[in-house]
ROKOLKOL-805919 format. One record per residue (C-alpha): residue number from 1; residue in one letter; x, y, z. Coordinates in pm, 1 decimal. Example, Ala and Ser with C-alpha at 12.3 -4.5 7.8 and 13.67 -1.06 7.14 Angstrom:
<nodes>
(1; "A"; (1230.0; -450.0; 780.0))
(2; "S"; (1367.0; -106.0; 714.0))
</nodes>
This chain:
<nodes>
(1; "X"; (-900.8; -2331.9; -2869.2))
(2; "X"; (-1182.5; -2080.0; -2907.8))
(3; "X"; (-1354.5; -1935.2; -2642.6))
(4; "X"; (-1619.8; -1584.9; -2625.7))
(5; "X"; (-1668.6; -1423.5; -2270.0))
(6; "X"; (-1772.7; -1099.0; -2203.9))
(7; "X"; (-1491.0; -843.6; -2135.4))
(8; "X"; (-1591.1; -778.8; -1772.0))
(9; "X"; (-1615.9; -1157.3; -1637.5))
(10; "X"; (-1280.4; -1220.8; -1838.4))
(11; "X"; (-1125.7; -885.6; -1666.0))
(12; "X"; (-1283.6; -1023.0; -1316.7))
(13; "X"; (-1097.3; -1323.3; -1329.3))
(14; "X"; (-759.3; -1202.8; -1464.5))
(15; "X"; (-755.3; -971.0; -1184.7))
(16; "X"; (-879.2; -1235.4; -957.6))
(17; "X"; (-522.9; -1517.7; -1042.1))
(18; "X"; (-326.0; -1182.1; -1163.1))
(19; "X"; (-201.1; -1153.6; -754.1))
(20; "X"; (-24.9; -1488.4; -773.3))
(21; "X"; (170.4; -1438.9; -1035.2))
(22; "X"; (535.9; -1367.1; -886.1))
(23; "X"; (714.7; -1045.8; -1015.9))
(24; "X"; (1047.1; -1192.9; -1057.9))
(25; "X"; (1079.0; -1550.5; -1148.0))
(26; "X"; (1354.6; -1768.6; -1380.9))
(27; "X"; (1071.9; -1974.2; -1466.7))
(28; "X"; (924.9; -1769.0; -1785.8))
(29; "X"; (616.9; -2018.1; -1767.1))
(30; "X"; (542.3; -1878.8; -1411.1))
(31; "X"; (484.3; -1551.5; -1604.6))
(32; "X"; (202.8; -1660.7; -1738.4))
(33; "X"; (-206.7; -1714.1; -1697.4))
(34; "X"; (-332.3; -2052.4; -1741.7))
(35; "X"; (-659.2; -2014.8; -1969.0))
(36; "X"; (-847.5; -2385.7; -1906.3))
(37; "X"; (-1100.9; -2470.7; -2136.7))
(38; "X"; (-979.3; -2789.3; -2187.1))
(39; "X"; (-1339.1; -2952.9; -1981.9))
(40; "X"; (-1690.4; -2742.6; -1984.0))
(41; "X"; (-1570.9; -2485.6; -1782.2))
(42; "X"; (-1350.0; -2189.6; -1816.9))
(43; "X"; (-1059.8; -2151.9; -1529.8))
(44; "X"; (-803.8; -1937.7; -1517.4))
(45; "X"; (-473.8; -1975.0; -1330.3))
(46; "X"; (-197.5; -1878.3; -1193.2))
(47; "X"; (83.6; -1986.9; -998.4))
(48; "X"; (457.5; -1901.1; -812.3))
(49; "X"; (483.6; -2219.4; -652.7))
(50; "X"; (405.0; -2067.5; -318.8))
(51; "X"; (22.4; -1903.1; -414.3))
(52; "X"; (-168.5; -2055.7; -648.4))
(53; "X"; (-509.7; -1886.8; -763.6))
(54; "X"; (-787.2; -2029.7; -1026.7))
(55; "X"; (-1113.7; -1905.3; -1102.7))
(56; "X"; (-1383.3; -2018.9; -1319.4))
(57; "X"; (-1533.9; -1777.6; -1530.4))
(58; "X"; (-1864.2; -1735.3; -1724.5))
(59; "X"; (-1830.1; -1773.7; -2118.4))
(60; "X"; (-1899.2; -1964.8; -2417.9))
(61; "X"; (-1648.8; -2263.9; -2510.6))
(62; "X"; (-1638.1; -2303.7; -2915.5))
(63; "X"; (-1378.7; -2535.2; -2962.8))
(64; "X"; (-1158.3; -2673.9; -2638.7))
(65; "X"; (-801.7; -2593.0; -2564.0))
(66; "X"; (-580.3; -2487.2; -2291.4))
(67; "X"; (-297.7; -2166.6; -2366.2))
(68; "X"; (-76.5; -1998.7; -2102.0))
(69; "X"; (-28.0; -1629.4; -2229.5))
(70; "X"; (249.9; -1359.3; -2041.5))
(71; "X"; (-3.3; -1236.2; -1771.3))
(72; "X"; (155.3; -840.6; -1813.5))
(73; "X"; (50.9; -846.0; -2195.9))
(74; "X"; (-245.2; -1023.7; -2138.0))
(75; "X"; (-415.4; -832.2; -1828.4))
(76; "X"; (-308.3; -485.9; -1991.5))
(77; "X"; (-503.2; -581.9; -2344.5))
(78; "X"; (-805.1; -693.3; -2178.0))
(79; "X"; (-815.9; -394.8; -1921.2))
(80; "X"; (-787.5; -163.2; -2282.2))
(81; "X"; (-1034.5; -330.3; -2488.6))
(82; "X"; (-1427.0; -193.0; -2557.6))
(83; "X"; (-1652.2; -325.0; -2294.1))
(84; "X"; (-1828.6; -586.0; -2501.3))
(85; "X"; (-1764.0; -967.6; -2590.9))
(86; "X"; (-1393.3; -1104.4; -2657.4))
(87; "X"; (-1281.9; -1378.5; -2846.1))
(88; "X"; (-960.7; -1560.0; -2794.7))
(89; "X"; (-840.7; -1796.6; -3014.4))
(90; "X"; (-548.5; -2039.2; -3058.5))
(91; "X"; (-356.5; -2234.0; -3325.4))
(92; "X"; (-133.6; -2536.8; -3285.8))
(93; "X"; (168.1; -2283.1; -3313.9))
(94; "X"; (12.1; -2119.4; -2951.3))
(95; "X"; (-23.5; -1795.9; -3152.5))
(96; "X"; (-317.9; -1632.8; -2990.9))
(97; "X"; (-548.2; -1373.9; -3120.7))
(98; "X"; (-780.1; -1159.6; -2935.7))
(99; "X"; (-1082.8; -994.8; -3082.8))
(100; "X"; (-1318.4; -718.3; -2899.3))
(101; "X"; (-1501.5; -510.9; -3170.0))
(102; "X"; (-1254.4; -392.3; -3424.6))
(103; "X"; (-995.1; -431.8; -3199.6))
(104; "X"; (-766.8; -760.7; -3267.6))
(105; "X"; (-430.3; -858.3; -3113.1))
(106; "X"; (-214.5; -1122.3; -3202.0))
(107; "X"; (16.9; -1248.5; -2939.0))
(108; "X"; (275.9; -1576.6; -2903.9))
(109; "X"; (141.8; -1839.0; -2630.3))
(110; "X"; (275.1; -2147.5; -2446.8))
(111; "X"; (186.8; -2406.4; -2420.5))
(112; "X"; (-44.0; -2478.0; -2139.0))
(113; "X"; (81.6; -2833.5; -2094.5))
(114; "X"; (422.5; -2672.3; -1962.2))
(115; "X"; (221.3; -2453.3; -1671.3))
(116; "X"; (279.4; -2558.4; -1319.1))
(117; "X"; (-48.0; -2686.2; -1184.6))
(118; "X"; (-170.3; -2610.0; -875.4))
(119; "X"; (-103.4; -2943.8; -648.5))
(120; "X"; (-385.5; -3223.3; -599.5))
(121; "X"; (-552.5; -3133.2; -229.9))
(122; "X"; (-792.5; -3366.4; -75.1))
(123; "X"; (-1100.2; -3188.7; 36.7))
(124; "X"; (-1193.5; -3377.3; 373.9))
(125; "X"; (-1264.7; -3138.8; 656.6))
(126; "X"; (-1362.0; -2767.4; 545.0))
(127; "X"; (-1341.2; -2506.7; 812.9))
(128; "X"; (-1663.6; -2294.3; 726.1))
(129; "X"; (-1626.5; -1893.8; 811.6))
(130; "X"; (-1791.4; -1556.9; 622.8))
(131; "X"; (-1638.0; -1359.8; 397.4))
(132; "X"; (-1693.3; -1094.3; 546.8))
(133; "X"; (-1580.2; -1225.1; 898.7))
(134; "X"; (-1244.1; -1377.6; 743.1))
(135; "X"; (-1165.2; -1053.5; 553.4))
(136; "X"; (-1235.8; -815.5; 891.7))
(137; "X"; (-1001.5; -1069.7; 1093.3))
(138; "X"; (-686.5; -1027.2; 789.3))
(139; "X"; (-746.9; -672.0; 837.2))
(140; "X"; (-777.1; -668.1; 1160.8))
(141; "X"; (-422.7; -849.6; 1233.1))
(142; "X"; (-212.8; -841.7; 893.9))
(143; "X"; (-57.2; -522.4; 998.2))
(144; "X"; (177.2; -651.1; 1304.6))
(145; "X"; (347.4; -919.5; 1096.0))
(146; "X"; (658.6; -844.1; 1054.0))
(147; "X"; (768.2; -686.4; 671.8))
(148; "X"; (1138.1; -883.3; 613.1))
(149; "X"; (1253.6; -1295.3; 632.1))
(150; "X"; (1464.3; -1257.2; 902.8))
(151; "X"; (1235.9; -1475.6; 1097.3))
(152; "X"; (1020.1; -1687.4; 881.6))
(153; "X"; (737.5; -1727.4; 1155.3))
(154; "X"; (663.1; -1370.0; 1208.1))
(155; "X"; (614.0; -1322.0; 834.5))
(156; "X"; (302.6; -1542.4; 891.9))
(157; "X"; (-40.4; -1532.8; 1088.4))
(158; "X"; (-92.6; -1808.8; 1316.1))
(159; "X"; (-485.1; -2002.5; 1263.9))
(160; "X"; (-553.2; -2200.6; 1569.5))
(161; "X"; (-901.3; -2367.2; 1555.4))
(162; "X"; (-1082.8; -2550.8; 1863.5))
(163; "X"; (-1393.1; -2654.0; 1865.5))
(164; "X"; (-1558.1; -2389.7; 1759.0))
(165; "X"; (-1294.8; -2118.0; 1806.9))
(166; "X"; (-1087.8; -2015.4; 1582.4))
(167; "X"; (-769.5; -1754.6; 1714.9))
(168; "X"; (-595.3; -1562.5; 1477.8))
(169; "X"; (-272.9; -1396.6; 1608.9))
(170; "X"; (12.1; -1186.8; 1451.2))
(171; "X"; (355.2; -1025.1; 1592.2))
(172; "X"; (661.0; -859.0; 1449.9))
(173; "X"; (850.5; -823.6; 1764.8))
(174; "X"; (738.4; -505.6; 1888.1))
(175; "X"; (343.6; -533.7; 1881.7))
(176; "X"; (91.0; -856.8; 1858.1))
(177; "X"; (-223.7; -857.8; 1742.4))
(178; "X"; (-540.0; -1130.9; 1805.4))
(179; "X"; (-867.3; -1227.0; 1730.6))
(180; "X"; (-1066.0; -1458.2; 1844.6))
(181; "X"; (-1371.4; -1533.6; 1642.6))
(182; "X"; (-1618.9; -1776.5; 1716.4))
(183; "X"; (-1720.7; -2059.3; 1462.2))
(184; "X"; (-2066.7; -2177.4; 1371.4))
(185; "X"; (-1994.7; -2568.4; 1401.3))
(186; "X"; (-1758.9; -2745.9; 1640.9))
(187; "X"; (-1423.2; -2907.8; 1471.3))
(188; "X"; (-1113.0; -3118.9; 1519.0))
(189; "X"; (-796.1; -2907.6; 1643.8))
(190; "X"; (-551.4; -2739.6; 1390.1))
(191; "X"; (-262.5; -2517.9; 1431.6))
(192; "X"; (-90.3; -2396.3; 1150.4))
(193; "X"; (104.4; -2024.3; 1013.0))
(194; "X"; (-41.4; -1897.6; 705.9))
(195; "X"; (190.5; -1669.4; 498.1))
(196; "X"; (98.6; -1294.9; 517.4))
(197; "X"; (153.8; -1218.7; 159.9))
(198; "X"; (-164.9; -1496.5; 94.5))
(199; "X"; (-371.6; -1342.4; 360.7))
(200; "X"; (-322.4; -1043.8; 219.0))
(201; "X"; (-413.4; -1163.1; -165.4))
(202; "X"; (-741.4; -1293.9; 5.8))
(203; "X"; (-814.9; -994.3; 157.4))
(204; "X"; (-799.7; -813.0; -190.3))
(205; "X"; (-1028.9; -1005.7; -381.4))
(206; "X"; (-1295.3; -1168.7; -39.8))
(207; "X"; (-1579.8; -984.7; -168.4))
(208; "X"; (-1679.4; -984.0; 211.1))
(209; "X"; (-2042.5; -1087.9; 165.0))
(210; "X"; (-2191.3; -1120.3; 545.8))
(211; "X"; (-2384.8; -1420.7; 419.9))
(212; "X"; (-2118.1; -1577.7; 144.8))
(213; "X"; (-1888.2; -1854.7; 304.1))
(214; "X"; (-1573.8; -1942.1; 224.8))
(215; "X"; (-1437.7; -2312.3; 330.6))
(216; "X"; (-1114.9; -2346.0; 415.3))
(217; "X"; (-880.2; -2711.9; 425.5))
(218; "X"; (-625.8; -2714.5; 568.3))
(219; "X"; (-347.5; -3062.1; 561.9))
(220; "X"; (-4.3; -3077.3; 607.6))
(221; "X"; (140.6; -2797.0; 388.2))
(222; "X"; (-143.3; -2666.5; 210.9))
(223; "X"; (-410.8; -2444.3; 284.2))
(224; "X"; (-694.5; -2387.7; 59.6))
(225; "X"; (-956.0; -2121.2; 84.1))
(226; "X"; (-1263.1; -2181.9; -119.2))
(227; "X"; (-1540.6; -1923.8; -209.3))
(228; "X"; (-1775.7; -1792.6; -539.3))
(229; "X"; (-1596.4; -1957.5; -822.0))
(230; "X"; (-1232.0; -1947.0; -690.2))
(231; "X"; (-993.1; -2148.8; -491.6))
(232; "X"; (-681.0; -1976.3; -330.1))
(233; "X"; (-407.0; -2238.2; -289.0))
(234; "X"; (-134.5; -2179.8; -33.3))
(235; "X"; (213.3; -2357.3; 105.3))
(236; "X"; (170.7; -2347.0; 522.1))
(237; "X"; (510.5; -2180.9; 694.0))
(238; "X"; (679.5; -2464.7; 896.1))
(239; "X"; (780.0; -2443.4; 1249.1))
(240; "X"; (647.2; -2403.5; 1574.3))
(241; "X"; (468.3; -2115.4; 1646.0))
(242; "X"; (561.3; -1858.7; 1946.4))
(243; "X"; (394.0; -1955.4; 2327.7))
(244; "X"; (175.3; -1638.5; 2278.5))
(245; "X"; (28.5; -1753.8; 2583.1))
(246; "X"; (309.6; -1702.4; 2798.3))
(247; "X"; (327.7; -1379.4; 2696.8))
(248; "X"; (-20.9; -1205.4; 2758.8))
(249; "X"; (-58.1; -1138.9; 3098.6))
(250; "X"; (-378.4; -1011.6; 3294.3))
(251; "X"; (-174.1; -814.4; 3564.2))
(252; "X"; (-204.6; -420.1; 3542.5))
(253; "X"; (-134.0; -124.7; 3767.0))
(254; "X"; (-338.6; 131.0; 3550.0))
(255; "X"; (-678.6; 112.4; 3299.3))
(256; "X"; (-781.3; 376.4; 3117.2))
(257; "X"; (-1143.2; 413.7; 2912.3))
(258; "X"; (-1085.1; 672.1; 2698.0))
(259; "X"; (-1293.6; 724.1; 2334.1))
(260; "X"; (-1134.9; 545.7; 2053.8))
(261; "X"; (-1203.4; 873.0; 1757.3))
(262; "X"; (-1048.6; 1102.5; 2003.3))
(263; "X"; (-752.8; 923.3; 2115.2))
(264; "X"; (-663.9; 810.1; 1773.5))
(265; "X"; (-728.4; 1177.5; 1619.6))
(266; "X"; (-481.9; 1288.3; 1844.5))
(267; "X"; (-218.1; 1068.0; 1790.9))
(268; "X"; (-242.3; 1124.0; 1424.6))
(269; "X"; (-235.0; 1468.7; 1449.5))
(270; "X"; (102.6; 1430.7; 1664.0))
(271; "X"; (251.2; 1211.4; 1406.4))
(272; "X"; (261.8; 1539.2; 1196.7))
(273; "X"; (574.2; 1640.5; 1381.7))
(274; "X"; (721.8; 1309.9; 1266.7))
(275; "X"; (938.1; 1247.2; 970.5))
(276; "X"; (923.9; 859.2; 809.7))
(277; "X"; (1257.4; 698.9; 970.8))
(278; "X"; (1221.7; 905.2; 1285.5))
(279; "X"; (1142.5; 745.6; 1566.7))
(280; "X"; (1047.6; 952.8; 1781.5))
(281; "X"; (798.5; 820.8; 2074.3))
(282; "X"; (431.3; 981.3; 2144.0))
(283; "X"; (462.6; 1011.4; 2552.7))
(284; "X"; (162.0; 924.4; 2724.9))
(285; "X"; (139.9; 1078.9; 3110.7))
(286; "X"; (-181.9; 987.9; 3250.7))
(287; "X"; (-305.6; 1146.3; 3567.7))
(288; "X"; (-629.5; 1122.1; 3750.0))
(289; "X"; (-889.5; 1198.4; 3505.0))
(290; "X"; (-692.1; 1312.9; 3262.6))
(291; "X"; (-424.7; 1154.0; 3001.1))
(292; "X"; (-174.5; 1409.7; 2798.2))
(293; "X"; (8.6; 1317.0; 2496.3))
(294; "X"; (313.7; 1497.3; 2391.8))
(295; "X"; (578.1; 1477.8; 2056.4))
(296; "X"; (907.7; 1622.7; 2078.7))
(297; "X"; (1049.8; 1607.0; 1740.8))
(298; "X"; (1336.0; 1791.2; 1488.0))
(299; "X"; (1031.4; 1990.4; 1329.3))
(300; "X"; (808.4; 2123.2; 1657.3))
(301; "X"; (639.6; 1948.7; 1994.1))
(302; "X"; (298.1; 1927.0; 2045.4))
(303; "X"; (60.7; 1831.8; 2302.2))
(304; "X"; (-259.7; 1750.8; 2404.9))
(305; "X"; (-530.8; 1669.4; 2647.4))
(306; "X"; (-806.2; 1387.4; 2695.8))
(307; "X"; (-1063.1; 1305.8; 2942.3))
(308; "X"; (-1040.5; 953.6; 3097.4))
(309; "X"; (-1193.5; 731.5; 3317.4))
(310; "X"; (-890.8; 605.3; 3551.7))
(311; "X"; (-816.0; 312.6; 3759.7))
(312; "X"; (-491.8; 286.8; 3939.9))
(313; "X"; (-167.8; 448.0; 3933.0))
(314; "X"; (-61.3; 770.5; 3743.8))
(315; "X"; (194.6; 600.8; 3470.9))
(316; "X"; (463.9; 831.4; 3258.4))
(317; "X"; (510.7; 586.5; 2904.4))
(318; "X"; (622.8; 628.1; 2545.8))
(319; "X"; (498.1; 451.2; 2239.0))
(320; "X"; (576.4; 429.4; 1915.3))
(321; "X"; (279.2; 589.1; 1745.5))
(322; "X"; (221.4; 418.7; 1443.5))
(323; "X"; (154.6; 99.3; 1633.5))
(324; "X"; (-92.3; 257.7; 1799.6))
(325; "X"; (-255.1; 412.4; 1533.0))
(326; "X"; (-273.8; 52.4; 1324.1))
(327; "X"; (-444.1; -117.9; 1640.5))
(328; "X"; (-657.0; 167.1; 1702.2))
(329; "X"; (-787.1; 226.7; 1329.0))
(330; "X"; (-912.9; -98.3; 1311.2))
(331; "X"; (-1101.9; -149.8; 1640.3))
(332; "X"; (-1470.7; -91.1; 1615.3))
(333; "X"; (-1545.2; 23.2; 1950.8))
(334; "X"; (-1631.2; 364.5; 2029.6))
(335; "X"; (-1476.0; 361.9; 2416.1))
(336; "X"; (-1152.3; 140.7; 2436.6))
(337; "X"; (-976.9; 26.3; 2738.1))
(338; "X"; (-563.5; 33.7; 2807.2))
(339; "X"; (-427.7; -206.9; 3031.9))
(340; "X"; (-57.1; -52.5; 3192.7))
(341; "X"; (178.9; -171.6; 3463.8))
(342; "X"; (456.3; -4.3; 3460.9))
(343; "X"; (708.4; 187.2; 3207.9))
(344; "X"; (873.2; -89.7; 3055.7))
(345; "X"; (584.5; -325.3; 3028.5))
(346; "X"; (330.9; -373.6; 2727.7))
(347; "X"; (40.2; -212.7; 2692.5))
(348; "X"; (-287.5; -356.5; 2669.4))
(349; "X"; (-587.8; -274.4; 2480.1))
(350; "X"; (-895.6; -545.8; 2450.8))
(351; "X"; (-1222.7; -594.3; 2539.6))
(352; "X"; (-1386.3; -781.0; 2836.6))
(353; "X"; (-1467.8; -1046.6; 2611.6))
(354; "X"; (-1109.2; -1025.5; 2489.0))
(355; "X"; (-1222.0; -1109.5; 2112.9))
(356; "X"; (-945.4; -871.6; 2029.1))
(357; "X"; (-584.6; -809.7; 2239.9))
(358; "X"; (-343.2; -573.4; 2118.5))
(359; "X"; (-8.3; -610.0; 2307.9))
(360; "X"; (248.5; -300.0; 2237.1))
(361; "X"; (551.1; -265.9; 2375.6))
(362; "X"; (681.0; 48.7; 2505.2))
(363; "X"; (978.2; 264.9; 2358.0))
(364; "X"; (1232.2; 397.6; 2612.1))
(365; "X"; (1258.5; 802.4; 2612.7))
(366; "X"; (1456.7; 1036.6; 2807.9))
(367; "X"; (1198.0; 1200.5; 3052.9))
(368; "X"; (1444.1; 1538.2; 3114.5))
(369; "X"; (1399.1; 1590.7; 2707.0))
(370; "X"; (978.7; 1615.5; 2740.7))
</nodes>
């Protein structure tokens, strides 16, 4: 194989397949990027059996080939060559040498027949959404799944499309997140858990072009999203999703407007007090037109004031901050609204339109103590 690309398009796509290669494996060949030029085009790939990733690239094909080289050695060389054309060539040993300038490396292959492919998925339906709308709903949600495998579901964002809504929803057992988006065309219902970690891959490399698509299929146990010259090939989490349903409720005893920049400046500030591990609740006693918050912690307290606009009861409630902070950080709004009923229920936030809900629940604290 002999193949000429410019340094940049070949550093594009290595970075590109680069986040699905696993970082601890016992299959050595799942170390490894898949360079394709086996047909007219260039594709890279790479694959842990859970995420699969393959772009095409731009580049001249001299003589056809296909090599799988360690992705480590491989991504570090081409991040440290001269920014001009590289040549990478093969021998029917898999030795591999890589030319830029008067640089030249000479590194041991595979052999590219040995590579785990990424599996055959029919492309029937496609889901069509843009890039920039898919990566603002990842962000948007992917911070309330939950971090460990004790439960297999939360580690996973739920994509329920109808008609011409799609629903994306996340929880970790503390806090749920949703969007609801809706979809230029109408399509046939589908309910299925994406794993976070993919999401998250997406998000990294979704350009986020308003007017770029990306299709998504979806069958069994596969999703694939589709966009520019790369496909991002994922296993679906099985089981049944949680009745998120049955637990939103519309009740509430108190509802605050209050401006987003202020109220999350202040909680920030607050979390100042606050060492990682502690978990120490930001209390939240809203009166008339008026909300205080207040941190008691091993280092100092600290409290503050902000204007509201109040409905309802007075309400004395504690939070863990950081929850708030990741809702409130991504919401858009300038003014948002808090939905309350009592001490021990969640708190709301959403708009009327309820194209975003943030459920969090509250954090028991010894009232004497603040």
């Amino acid at each position: 194989m002999k193949l000429i690309c410019s340094k940049s398009n070949l550093l594009k796509g290595v970075n590109i397949v680069s986040k699905a290669v696993p970082s601890r494996t016992t299959m050595a060949i799942l170390e490894c990027i898949l360079i394709d030029a086996s047909t007219d085009e260039i594709k890279l790939t790479a694959n842990d059996m859970e995420l699969g990733i393959e772009t095409k690239i731009e580049g001249n094909i001299v003589e056809r080939g296909i090599i799988a080289l360690d992705a480590k050695i491989f991504s570090e060389i081409v991040r440290k060559l001269p920014d001009n054309d590289v040549v990478i060539q093969t021998d029917s040993t898999f030795k591999t040498t890589i030319t830029c300038e008067k640089a030249k490396f000479n590194i041991v292959g595979k052999s590219g027949e040995d590579f785990s492919y990424l599996p055959f998925i029919e492309r029937t339906e496609k889901v069509s959404i843009s890039q920039f709308t898919l990566k603002e709903v990842i962000k948007q949600t992917i911070f309330s799944i939950a971090d460990n495998d004790n439960n297999k579901l939360m580690t996973g964002e739920l994509f329920e499309i109808n008609e011409n809504k799609l629903k994306v929803v996340s929880l970790d057992g503390h806090r749920i997140s949703i969007r609801n988006i809706e979809l230029k065309d109408s399509y046939d219902y589908k309910k299925v858990i994406v794993p976070g970690k993919t999401l998250q891959e997406i998000s990294k490399i979704l350009p986020g072009e308003a007017e770029e698509m990306v299709n998504i299929y979806i069958t069994s146990n596969h999703i694939l999203f589709e966009f520019d010259q790369t496909i991002v090939l994922s296993r679906l989490i099985e089981g049944e999703y949680f009745k998120i349903d049955q637990m939103l409720s519309s009740d509430y005893e108190t509802k605050i407007k209050i401006n987003k920049k202020i109220l999350l400046s202040c909680i920030d500030r607050a979390t100042l007090l606050v060492k990682e591990g502690d978990k120490k609740p930001i209390i939240i006693n809203v009166t008339d037109d008026m909300i205080e918050l207040k941190i008691n912690s091993f280092i100092g307290s600290m409290n503050e004031e902000i204007d509201i606009e109040k409905e309802g009861k007075d309400i004395l409630i504690g939070f863990n901050p950081k929850f708030f902070i990741d809702a409130l950080r991504v919401i858009d709004e300038e003014e948002v609204t808090l939905y309350m009923v009592n001490p021990k229920a969640p708190c709301y936030i959403k708009d009327e339109e309820e194209s975003f809900i943030y459920l969090i629940l509250p954090v028991n604290f010894n009232a004497s103590a603040n």
